[in-house]
C-alpha positions in Angstrom: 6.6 2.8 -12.5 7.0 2.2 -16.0 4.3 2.1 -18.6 3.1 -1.5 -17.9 2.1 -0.8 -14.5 2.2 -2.4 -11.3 0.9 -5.1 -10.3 0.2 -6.2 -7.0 -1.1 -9.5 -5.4 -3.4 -9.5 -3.1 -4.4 -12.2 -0.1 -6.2 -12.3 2.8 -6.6 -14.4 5.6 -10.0 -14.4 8.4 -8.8 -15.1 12.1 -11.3 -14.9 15.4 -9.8 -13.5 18.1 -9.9 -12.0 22.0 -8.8 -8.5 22.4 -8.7 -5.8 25.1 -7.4 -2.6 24.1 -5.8 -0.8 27.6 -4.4 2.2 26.1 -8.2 3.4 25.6 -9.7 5.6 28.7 -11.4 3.8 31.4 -15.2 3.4 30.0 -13.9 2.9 26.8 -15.7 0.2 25.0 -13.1 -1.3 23.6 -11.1 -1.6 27.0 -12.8 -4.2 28.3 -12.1 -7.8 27.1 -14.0 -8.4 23.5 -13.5 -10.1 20.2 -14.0 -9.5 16.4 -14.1 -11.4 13.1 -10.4 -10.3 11.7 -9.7 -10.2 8.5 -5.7 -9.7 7.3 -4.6 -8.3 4.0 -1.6 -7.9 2.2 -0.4 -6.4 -1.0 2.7 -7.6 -2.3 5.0 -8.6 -5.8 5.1 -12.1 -4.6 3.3 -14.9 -6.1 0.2 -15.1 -5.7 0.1 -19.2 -4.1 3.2 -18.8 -1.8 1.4 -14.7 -0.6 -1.8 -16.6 0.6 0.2 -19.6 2.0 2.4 -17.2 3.8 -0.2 -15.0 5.5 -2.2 -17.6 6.4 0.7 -19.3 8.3 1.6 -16.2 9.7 -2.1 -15.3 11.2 -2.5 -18.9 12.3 -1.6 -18.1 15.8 -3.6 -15.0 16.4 -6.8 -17.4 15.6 -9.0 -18.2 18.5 -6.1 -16.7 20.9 -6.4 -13.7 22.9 -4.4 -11.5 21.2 -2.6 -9.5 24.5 -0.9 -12.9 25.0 1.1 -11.9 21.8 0.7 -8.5 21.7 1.0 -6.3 24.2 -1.6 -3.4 22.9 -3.4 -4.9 20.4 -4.8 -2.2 18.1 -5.5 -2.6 14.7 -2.1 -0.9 14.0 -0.5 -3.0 15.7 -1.9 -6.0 15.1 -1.0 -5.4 11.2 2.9 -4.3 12.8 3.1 -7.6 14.4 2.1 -9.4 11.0 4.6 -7.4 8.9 7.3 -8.4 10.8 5.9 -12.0 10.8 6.5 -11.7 7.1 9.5 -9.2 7.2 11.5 -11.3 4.8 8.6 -10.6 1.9 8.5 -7.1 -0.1 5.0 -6.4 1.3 3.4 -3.3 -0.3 0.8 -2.5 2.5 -0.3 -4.6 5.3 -4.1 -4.0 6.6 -6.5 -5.5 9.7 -9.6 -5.0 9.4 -11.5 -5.6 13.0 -14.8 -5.3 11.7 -17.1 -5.0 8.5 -16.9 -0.9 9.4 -13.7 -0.5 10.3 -9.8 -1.1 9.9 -6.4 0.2 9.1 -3.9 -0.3 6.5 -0.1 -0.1 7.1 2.0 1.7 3.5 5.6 0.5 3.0 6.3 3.5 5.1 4.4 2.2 7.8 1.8 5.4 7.6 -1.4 4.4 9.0 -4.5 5.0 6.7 -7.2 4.2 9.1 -10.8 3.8 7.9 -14.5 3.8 9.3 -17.5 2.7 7.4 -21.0 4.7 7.7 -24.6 3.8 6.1 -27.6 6.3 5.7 -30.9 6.0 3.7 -31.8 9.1 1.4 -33.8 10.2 -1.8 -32.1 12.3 -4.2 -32.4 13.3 -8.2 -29.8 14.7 -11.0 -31.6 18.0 -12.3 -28.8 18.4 -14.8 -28.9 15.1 -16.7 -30.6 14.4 -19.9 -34.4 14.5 -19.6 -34.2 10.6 -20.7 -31.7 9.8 -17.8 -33.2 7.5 -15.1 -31.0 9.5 -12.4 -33.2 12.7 -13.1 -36.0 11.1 -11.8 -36.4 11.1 -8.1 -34.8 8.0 -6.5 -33.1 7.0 -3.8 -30.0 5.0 -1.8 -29.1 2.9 0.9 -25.5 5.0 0.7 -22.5 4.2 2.1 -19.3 6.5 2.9 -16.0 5.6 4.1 -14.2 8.0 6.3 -10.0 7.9 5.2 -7.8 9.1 7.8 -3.3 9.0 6.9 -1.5 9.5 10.3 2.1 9.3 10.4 2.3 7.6 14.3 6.0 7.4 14.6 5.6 4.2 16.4 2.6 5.4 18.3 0.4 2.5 19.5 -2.6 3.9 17.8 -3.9 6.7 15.9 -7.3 8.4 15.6 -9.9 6.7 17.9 -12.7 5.1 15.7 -14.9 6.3 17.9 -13.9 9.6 17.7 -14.4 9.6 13.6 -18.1 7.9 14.6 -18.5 11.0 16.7 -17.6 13.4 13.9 -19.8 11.8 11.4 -23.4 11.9 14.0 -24.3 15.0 12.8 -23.9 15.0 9.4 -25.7 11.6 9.9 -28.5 13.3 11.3 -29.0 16.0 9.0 -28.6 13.7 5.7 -30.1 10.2 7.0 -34.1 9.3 6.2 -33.8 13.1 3.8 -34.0 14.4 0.3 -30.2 15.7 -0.6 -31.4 18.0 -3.1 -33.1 20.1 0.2 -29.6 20.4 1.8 -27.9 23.8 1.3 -24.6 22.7 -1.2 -26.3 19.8 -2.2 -28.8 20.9 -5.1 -26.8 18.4 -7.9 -26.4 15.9 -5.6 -23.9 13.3 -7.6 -21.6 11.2 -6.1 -18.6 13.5 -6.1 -20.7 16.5 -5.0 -21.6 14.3 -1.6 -18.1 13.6 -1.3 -17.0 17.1 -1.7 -19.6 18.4 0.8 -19.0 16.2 3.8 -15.5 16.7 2.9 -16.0 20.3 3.5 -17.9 19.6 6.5 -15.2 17.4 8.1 -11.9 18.5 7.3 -11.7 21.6 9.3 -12.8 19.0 12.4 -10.8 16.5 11.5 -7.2 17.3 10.0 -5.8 14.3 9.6 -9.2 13.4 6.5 -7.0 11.8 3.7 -10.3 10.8 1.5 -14.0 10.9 1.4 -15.7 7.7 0.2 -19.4 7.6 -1.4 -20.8 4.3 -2.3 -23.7 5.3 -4.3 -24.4 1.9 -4.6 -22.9 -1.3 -3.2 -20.9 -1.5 -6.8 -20.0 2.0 -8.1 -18.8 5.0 -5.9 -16.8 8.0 -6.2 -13.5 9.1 -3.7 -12.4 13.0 -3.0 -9.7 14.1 -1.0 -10.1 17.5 -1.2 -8.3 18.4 -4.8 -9.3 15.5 -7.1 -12.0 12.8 -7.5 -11.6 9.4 -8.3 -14.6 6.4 -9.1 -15.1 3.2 -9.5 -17.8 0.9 -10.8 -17.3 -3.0 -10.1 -18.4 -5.9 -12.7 -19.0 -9.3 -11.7 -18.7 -12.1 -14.2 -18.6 -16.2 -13.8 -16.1 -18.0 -15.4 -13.9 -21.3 -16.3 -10.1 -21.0 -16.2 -7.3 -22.8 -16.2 -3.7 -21.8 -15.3 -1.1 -22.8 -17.7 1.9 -21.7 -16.5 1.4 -23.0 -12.7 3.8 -25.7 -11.9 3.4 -29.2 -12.4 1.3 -30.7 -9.6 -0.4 -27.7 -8.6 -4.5 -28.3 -8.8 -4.9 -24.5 -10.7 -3.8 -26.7 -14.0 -7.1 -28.4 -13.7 -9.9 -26.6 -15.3 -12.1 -25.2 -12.6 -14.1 -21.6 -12.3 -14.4 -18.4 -10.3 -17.0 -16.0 -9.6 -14.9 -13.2 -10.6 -15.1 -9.6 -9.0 -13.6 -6.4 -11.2 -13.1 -3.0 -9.9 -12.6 -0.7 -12.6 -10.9 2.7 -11.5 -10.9 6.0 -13.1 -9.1 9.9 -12.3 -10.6 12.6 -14.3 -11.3 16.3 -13.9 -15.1 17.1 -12.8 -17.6 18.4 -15.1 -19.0 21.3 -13.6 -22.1 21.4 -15.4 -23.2 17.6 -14.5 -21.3 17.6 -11.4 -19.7 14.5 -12.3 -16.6 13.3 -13.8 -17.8 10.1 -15.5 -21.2 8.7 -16.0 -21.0 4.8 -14.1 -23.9 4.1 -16.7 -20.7 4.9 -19.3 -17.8 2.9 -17.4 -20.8 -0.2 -17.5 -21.5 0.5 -21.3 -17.5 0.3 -22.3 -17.3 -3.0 -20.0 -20.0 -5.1 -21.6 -18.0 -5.8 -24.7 -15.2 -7.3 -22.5 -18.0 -8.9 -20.0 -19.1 -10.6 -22.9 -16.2 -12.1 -23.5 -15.0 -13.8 -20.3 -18.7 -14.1 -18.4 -19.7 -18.0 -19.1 -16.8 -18.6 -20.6 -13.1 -20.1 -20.2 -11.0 -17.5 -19.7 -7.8 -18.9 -21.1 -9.1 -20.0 -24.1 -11.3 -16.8 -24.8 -8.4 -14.4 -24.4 -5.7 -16.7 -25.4 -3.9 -15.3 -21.7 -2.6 -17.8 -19.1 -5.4 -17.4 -16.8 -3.4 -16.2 -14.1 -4.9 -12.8 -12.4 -2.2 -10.4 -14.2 -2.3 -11.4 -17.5 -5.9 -11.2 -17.1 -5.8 -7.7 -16.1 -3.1 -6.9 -18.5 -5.6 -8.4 -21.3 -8.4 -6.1 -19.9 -6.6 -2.9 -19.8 -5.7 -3.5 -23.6 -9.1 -4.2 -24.5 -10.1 -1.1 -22.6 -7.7 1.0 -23.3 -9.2 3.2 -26.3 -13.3 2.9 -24.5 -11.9 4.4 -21.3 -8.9 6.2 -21.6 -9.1 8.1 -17.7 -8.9 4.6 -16.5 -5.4 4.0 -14.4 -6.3 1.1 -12.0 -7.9 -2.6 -12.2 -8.6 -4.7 -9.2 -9.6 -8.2 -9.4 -10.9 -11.3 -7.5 -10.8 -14.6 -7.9 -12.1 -15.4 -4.1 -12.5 -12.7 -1.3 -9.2 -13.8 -0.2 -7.6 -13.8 -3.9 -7.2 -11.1 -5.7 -4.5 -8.6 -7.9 -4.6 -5.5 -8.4 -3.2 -3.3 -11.6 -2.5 0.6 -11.8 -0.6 3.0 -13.7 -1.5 5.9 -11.9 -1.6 7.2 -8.7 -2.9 4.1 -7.1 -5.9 5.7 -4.7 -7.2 4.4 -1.4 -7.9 1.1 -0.1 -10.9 -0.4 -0.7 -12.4 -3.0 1.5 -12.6 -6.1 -0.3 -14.7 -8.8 -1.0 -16.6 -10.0 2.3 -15.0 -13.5 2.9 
Protein backbone atom coordinates (compact mmCIF):
# COMPACT_ATOMS: atom_id res chain seq x y z
CA UNK A 1 0.00 0.00 0.00
CA UNK A 2 1.68 3.05 -0.52
CA UNK A 3 1.35 6.18 1.43
CA UNK A 4 -1.88 7.53 -0.34
CA UNK A 5 -3.88 4.66 0.79
CA UNK A 6 -6.39 2.58 -0.57
CA UNK A 7 -9.35 3.22 -1.57
CA UNK A 8 -12.16 1.18 -2.04
CA UNK A 9 -15.73 1.52 -3.53
CA UNK A 10 -18.38 0.35 -1.93
CA UNK A 11 -22.11 -0.71 -3.27
CA UNK A 12 -24.81 -2.53 -2.15
CA UNK A 13 -27.79 -3.97 -3.46
CA UNK A 14 -31.35 -5.12 -1.22
CA UNK A 15 -33.02 -8.35 -2.67
CA UNK A 16 -36.16 -10.38 -0.93
CA UNK A 17 -35.83 -13.74 -1.08
CA UNK A 18 -37.08 -17.63 -0.10
CA UNK A 19 -34.55 -19.71 1.53
CA UNK A 20 -34.34 -23.19 3.32
CA UNK A 21 -31.10 -24.06 4.68
CA UNK A 22 -30.96 -28.25 4.75
CA UNK A 23 -27.56 -28.70 5.88
CA UNK A 24 -28.91 -27.39 9.37
CA UNK A 25 -30.20 -30.36 11.98
CA UNK A 26 -33.74 -31.31 11.75
CA UNK A 27 -35.57 -28.69 14.21
CA UNK A 28 -33.33 -26.22 13.10
CA UNK A 29 -35.10 -23.02 12.56
CA UNK A 30 -33.56 -22.15 9.66
CA UNK A 31 -34.34 -25.61 7.89
CA UNK A 32 -37.62 -25.07 7.20
CA UNK A 33 -38.61 -22.86 4.21
CA UNK A 34 -38.32 -18.93 5.32
CA UNK A 35 -37.26 -15.63 3.83
CA UNK A 36 -35.15 -12.47 4.75
CA UNK A 37 -34.63 -8.85 3.66
CA UNK A 38 -30.95 -9.41 1.91
CA UNK A 39 -28.78 -6.95 1.58
CA UNK A 40 -25.36 -7.53 -0.85
CA UNK A 41 -22.11 -5.65 -0.55
CA UNK A 42 -19.13 -5.34 -2.27
CA UNK A 43 -15.80 -3.66 -2.02
CA UNK A 44 -13.91 -3.15 -4.95
CA UNK A 45 -11.28 -0.60 -7.14
CA UNK A 46 -13.82 -0.29 -9.71
CA UNK A 47 -15.81 2.72 -10.41
CA UNK A 48 -18.08 3.55 -8.37
CA UNK A 49 -21.38 3.89 -11.26
CA UNK A 50 -20.39 0.64 -13.23
CA UNK A 51 -19.75 -1.32 -9.08
CA UNK A 52 -23.51 -0.53 -8.30
CA UNK A 53 -24.77 -1.20 -11.88
CA UNK A 54 -22.98 -4.41 -11.74
CA UNK A 55 -24.15 -5.83 -8.46
CA UNK A 56 -27.39 -4.89 -8.93
CA UNK A 57 -27.58 -6.85 -12.19
CA UNK A 58 -25.97 -9.50 -10.74
CA UNK A 59 -28.47 -9.86 -7.53
CA UNK A 60 -31.39 -9.29 -9.84
CA UNK A 61 -32.23 -12.86 -10.03
CA UNK A 62 -31.99 -13.86 -6.40
CA UNK A 63 -34.98 -11.17 -5.86
CA UNK A 64 -38.32 -12.53 -5.03
CA UNK A 65 -36.88 -16.14 -6.06
CA UNK A 66 -36.43 -18.97 -3.85
CA UNK A 67 -33.00 -19.07 -3.63
CA UNK A 68 -32.44 -23.32 -3.60
CA UNK A 69 -33.64 -22.97 -7.18
CA UNK A 70 -30.13 -21.33 -7.79
CA UNK A 71 -28.35 -22.53 -5.14
CA UNK A 72 -28.19 -25.58 -3.86
CA UNK A 73 -27.37 -24.70 0.08
CA UNK A 74 -28.05 -21.42 0.40
CA UNK A 75 -26.11 -20.07 3.37
CA UNK A 76 -25.04 -16.75 3.68
CA UNK A 77 -21.56 -17.97 2.51
CA UNK A 78 -22.69 -19.17 -0.18
CA UNK A 79 -24.97 -16.94 -1.23
CA UNK A 80 -22.09 -14.22 -1.29
CA UNK A 81 -19.85 -17.37 -3.38
CA UNK A 82 -22.50 -17.44 -5.91
CA UNK A 83 -22.34 -13.50 -6.26
CA UNK A 84 -18.51 -13.43 -6.59
CA UNK A 85 -18.50 -15.60 -9.32
CA UNK A 86 -21.42 -13.65 -10.86
CA UNK A 87 -18.92 -10.88 -10.89
CA UNK A 88 -15.64 -13.02 -11.26
CA UNK A 89 -14.38 -10.81 -14.03
CA UNK A 90 -14.28 -7.66 -11.35
CA UNK A 91 -11.21 -7.30 -8.77
CA UNK A 92 -13.67 -7.52 -5.90
CA UNK A 93 -12.02 -6.82 -2.54
CA UNK A 94 -14.67 -8.59 -0.17
CA UNK A 95 -18.02 -9.74 -1.06
CA UNK A 96 -20.66 -9.76 2.06
CA UNK A 97 -24.64 -10.96 2.57
CA UNK A 98 -26.13 -9.81 5.17
CA UNK A 99 -29.53 -11.96 5.86
CA UNK A 100 -30.74 -9.88 8.55
CA UNK A 101 -30.27 -6.44 10.47
CA UNK A 102 -28.27 -8.86 13.16
CA UNK A 103 -26.46 -11.00 11.16
CA UNK A 104 -24.25 -11.77 7.95
CA UNK A 105 -20.92 -12.79 6.53
CA UNK A 106 -18.36 -11.24 4.56
CA UNK A 107 -16.19 -13.13 2.03
CA UNK A 108 -12.02 -11.56 1.91
CA UNK A 109 -10.23 -11.93 -1.47
CA UNK A 110 -9.11 -15.17 0.10
CA UNK A 111 -12.49 -16.25 0.37
CA UNK A 112 -12.11 -16.43 4.47
CA UNK A 113 -15.37 -16.15 6.00
CA UNK A 114 -15.71 -13.27 8.66
CA UNK A 115 -19.13 -14.03 9.97
CA UNK A 116 -20.94 -11.65 12.22
CA UNK A 117 -23.96 -11.51 14.82
CA UNK A 118 -25.40 -8.38 16.18
CA UNK A 119 -26.56 -8.24 20.15
CA UNK A 120 -28.45 -5.26 22.07
CA UNK A 121 -28.60 -4.87 25.93
CA UNK A 122 -29.73 -1.87 28.19
CA UNK A 123 -27.30 -0.81 31.06
CA UNK A 124 -26.23 2.13 33.38
CA UNK A 125 -22.68 2.75 33.80
CA UNK A 126 -20.19 5.80 34.81
CA UNK A 127 -16.30 6.76 34.09
CA UNK A 128 -14.70 7.16 37.77
CA UNK A 129 -11.45 8.20 36.12
CA UNK A 130 -12.52 11.09 33.96
CA UNK A 131 -12.20 14.69 34.80
CA UNK A 132 -14.65 15.68 37.57
CA UNK A 133 -16.26 18.11 34.66
CA UNK A 134 -16.68 15.13 32.20
CA UNK A 135 -20.44 14.29 31.56
CA UNK A 136 -19.31 10.38 31.33
CA UNK A 137 -18.41 10.48 35.17
CA UNK A 138 -21.74 10.99 36.00
CA UNK A 139 -23.94 8.03 36.16
CA UNK A 140 -25.58 7.31 32.70
CA UNK A 141 -26.55 4.82 30.70
CA UNK A 142 -26.96 2.85 27.01
CA UNK A 143 -29.00 1.07 24.86
CA UNK A 144 -25.45 -0.89 23.74
CA UNK A 145 -24.87 -2.79 21.04
CA UNK A 146 -21.93 -5.51 20.38
CA UNK A 147 -21.04 -7.32 17.33
CA UNK A 148 -19.72 -10.74 17.73
CA UNK A 149 -16.64 -11.25 14.71
CA UNK A 150 -15.93 -14.69 13.92
CA UNK A 151 -12.78 -15.45 10.66
CA UNK A 152 -13.13 -19.19 9.66
CA UNK A 153 -11.11 -20.46 6.93
CA UNK A 154 -14.04 -23.17 5.45
CA UNK A 155 -12.01 -24.66 2.65
CA UNK A 156 -15.10 -24.74 0.65
CA UNK A 157 -17.27 -25.75 3.52
CA UNK A 158 -20.95 -24.84 2.96
CA UNK A 159 -21.05 -22.96 6.17
CA UNK A 160 -19.19 -22.02 9.11
CA UNK A 161 -20.11 -21.21 12.70
CA UNK A 162 -23.95 -21.54 13.33
CA UNK A 163 -25.44 -18.07 14.15
CA UNK A 164 -27.25 -19.64 16.49
CA UNK A 165 -24.60 -21.14 18.20
CA UNK A 166 -22.77 -17.54 18.68
CA UNK A 167 -26.58 -16.41 20.10
CA UNK A 168 -26.12 -19.29 22.39
CA UNK A 169 -22.68 -18.18 23.63
CA UNK A 170 -23.59 -14.58 24.08
CA UNK A 171 -27.20 -15.59 26.63
CA UNK A 172 -25.25 -15.50 29.55
CA UNK A 173 -23.20 -12.82 29.34
CA UNK A 174 -26.64 -11.20 28.20
CA UNK A 175 -28.00 -12.06 31.30
CA UNK A 176 -25.55 -10.97 33.65
CA UNK A 177 -24.91 -7.45 31.94
CA UNK A 178 -28.55 -6.62 30.44
CA UNK A 179 -31.15 -4.25 32.68
CA UNK A 180 -27.46 -3.72 35.21
CA UNK A 181 -24.93 -1.25 36.42
CA UNK A 182 -21.39 -2.36 34.69
CA UNK A 183 -19.45 -0.71 37.29
CA UNK A 184 -21.02 -3.75 39.81
CA UNK A 185 -19.48 -6.46 37.49
CA UNK A 186 -16.21 -7.95 38.74
CA UNK A 187 -13.58 -6.59 35.68
CA UNK A 188 -15.79 -3.96 34.87
CA UNK A 189 -15.12 -1.07 37.57
CA UNK A 190 -13.84 1.56 34.46
CA UNK A 191 -16.31 0.55 32.32
CA UNK A 192 -15.22 2.34 28.79
CA UNK A 193 -15.82 1.10 25.69
CA UNK A 194 -12.68 -0.82 25.14
CA UNK A 195 -12.76 -2.26 28.73
CA UNK A 196 -16.39 -3.95 27.62
CA UNK A 197 -14.84 -5.18 24.66
CA UNK A 198 -11.85 -6.57 26.39
CA UNK A 199 -13.97 -8.32 29.05
CA UNK A 200 -16.54 -10.18 26.93
CA UNK A 201 -13.65 -10.84 24.90
CA UNK A 202 -12.12 -12.58 27.73
CA UNK A 203 -15.29 -14.19 28.46
CA UNK A 204 -15.75 -15.67 24.91
CA UNK A 205 -12.65 -16.54 23.39
CA UNK A 206 -11.83 -19.54 25.41
CA UNK A 207 -15.64 -20.83 24.24
CA UNK A 208 -15.36 -19.68 21.03
CA UNK A 209 -11.92 -20.06 19.22
CA UNK A 210 -12.63 -18.99 16.08
CA UNK A 211 -13.61 -14.85 17.89
CA UNK A 212 -11.69 -12.61 15.34
CA UNK A 213 -13.16 -9.13 17.10
CA UNK A 214 -15.26 -7.80 19.75
CA UNK A 215 -17.60 -4.94 18.73
CA UNK A 216 -19.03 -2.24 21.34
CA UNK A 217 -21.39 0.36 20.09
CA UNK A 218 -21.57 2.68 22.89
CA UNK A 219 -23.79 4.54 21.00
CA UNK A 220 -25.50 4.10 17.63
CA UNK A 221 -22.53 6.51 16.21
CA UNK A 222 -19.17 5.81 18.10
CA UNK A 223 -17.87 2.37 19.26
CA UNK A 224 -14.71 0.71 19.97
CA UNK A 225 -13.36 -2.96 18.29
CA UNK A 226 -10.74 -5.45 20.31
CA UNK A 227 -9.52 -8.55 19.09
CA UNK A 228 -7.62 -9.57 21.80
CA UNK A 229 -4.13 -7.58 21.25
CA UNK A 230 -5.21 -4.14 20.02
CA UNK A 231 -8.22 -1.75 20.04
CA UNK A 232 -9.63 0.16 17.41
CA UNK A 233 -12.76 3.06 17.47
CA UNK A 234 -14.75 4.84 15.49
CA UNK A 235 -17.03 7.87 15.82
CA UNK A 236 -19.42 8.58 12.70
CA UNK A 237 -20.40 12.33 11.54
CA UNK A 238 -23.24 13.09 9.51
CA UNK A 239 -23.40 16.23 7.43
CA UNK A 240 -25.95 17.47 4.44
CA UNK A 241 -24.63 18.68 1.42
CA UNK A 242 -24.78 19.92 -2.42
CA UNK A 243 -22.28 18.44 -4.79
CA UNK A 244 -21.59 18.17 -8.05
CA UNK A 245 -19.25 15.72 -9.98
CA UNK A 246 -17.05 17.22 -12.38
CA UNK A 247 -15.13 14.77 -13.79
CA UNK A 248 -18.19 12.19 -14.49
CA UNK A 249 -18.79 11.72 -18.17
CA UNK A 250 -20.84 13.69 -20.28
CA UNK A 251 -24.49 12.68 -20.04
CA UNK A 252 -24.27 11.25 -16.67
CA UNK A 253 -27.03 13.08 -14.28
CA UNK A 254 -23.99 13.32 -11.19
CA UNK A 255 -22.96 16.57 -13.44
CA UNK A 256 -26.09 18.19 -12.26
CA UNK A 257 -25.93 19.77 -9.04
CA UNK A 258 -27.91 17.69 -6.51
CA UNK A 259 -27.20 16.73 -2.62
CA UNK A 260 -26.52 13.87 -0.20
CA UNK A 261 -27.09 13.26 3.31
CA UNK A 262 -23.66 12.21 3.84
CA UNK A 263 -22.52 9.51 6.50
CA UNK A 264 -18.52 9.57 7.74
CA UNK A 265 -16.97 6.97 9.73
CA UNK A 266 -13.84 8.22 11.10
CA UNK A 267 -11.33 5.30 12.29
CA UNK A 268 -8.65 5.35 14.70
CA UNK A 269 -5.63 2.54 16.18
CA UNK A 270 -3.96 3.68 19.20
CA UNK A 271 -2.43 2.06 22.24
CA UNK A 272 -4.86 2.14 25.48
CA UNK A 273 -4.48 4.48 28.26
CA UNK A 274 -4.37 2.52 31.28
CA UNK A 275 -5.25 5.09 33.53
CA UNK A 276 -8.63 6.22 31.60
CA UNK A 277 -9.10 2.96 30.12
CA UNK A 278 -9.44 4.39 26.84
CA UNK A 279 -7.45 5.05 23.95
CA UNK A 280 -9.18 8.13 22.58
CA UNK A 281 -11.85 10.30 23.92
CA UNK A 282 -14.98 10.16 21.01
CA UNK A 283 -15.84 13.67 22.63
CA UNK A 284 -12.03 14.43 21.09
CA UNK A 285 -12.41 12.70 17.54
CA UNK A 286 -16.03 15.01 17.49
CA UNK A 287 -14.07 18.18 18.64
CA UNK A 288 -11.17 17.69 15.72
CA UNK A 289 -14.14 16.97 13.13
CA UNK A 290 -16.17 20.14 13.61
CA UNK A 291 -13.74 22.35 11.83
CA UNK A 292 -14.11 20.14 8.68
CA UNK A 293 -18.06 19.63 9.44
CA UNK A 294 -18.15 23.13 9.15
CA UNK A 295 -16.99 23.22 6.00
CA UNK A 296 -18.93 20.76 3.88
CA UNK A 297 -22.35 20.59 6.23
CA UNK A 298 -24.92 23.05 4.13
CA UNK A 299 -22.65 23.56 1.73
CA UNK A 300 -21.54 22.53 -1.92
CA UNK A 301 -18.95 20.29 -1.62
CA UNK A 302 -17.06 20.88 -4.79
CA UNK A 303 -16.96 24.41 -4.54
CA UNK A 304 -16.00 24.46 -0.73
CA UNK A 305 -13.07 22.14 -1.12
CA UNK A 306 -12.21 22.93 -4.56
CA UNK A 307 -12.26 18.61 -4.93
CA UNK A 308 -14.30 16.93 -7.75
CA UNK A 309 -16.98 15.90 -5.58
CA UNK A 310 -16.42 12.34 -6.27
CA UNK A 311 -16.33 10.11 -2.91
CA UNK A 312 -12.33 9.71 -3.05
CA UNK A 313 -11.20 13.02 -3.52
CA UNK A 314 -13.52 13.86 -0.86
CA UNK A 315 -11.88 11.57 1.54
CA UNK A 316 -8.51 12.34 0.21
CA UNK A 317 -9.43 16.14 1.04
CA UNK A 318 -10.58 15.08 4.67
CA UNK A 319 -7.67 13.07 5.61
CA UNK A 320 -5.45 16.16 4.71
CA UNK A 321 -7.42 18.46 6.69
CA UNK A 322 -7.27 16.01 9.45
CA UNK A 323 -4.24 14.84 9.30
CA UNK A 324 -2.24 17.01 12.01
CA UNK A 325 -5.87 17.12 14.69
CA UNK A 326 -5.84 13.32 14.56
CA UNK A 327 -2.74 11.73 13.73
CA UNK A 328 -3.84 7.78 15.04
CA UNK A 329 -6.48 8.09 12.42
CA UNK A 330 -5.72 5.28 9.41
CA UNK A 331 -9.23 4.73 7.88
CA UNK A 332 -12.26 6.96 6.42
CA UNK A 333 -15.52 5.52 5.37
CA UNK A 334 -18.03 7.39 3.57
CA UNK A 335 -21.71 7.49 2.20
CA UNK A 336 -23.37 9.03 -0.11
CA UNK A 337 -26.59 6.66 0.04
CA UNK A 338 -26.74 3.29 2.15
CA UNK A 339 -25.98 1.62 -1.01
CA UNK A 340 -23.01 4.24 -2.00
CA UNK A 341 -20.19 4.56 -0.31
CA UNK A 342 -15.97 4.54 -0.36
CA UNK A 343 -13.96 3.73 1.89
CA UNK A 344 -10.14 5.05 2.64
CA UNK A 345 -7.35 3.46 4.88
CA UNK A 346 -3.72 3.44 5.32
CA UNK A 347 -3.50 1.08 7.98
CA UNK A 348 -4.59 -2.13 8.79
CA UNK A 349 -7.99 -1.74 7.44
CA UNK A 350 -10.15 -3.43 10.63
CA UNK A 351 -13.40 -5.22 10.46
CA UNK A 352 -16.46 -4.78 8.61
CA UNK A 353 -18.88 -2.68 9.70
CA UNK A 354 -22.54 -2.97 8.87
CA UNK A 355 -23.48 -0.14 6.81
CA UNK A 356 -26.04 2.35 6.45
CA UNK A 357 -29.62 0.67 6.76
CA UNK A 358 -31.02 1.01 3.16
Amino acid sequence: MNGAGELLHVAAAPFEAAVSVPVLPAGHRSRGLHGHSFLATVRAREDAALLAERLAAAVAPLDYAHLNDRIAIPTDENIARWIRAALADLALDTVGVQSTRHQGVDLDRAQRAHLWRRFRFEAAHRLPRVPPDHPCGRMHGHGFEVILHVAEDLAGADMGTDFDRIGQLWQPLHAQIDHGCLNDIEGLDNPTSEMLACWIWRQLQPVLPALSWVTVYETVTAGCHYDGRRFRIWKEQRFESAVRLRDAAPGDPRRRLHGHSYITRLHLSAPLDTVLGWTIDYGDVREAFTPVFRTLDHHAIDEATGCSGSLGAILAWMRERLREALPALDRIDLHATPLEGAVLHWGEEGPALPGPAP
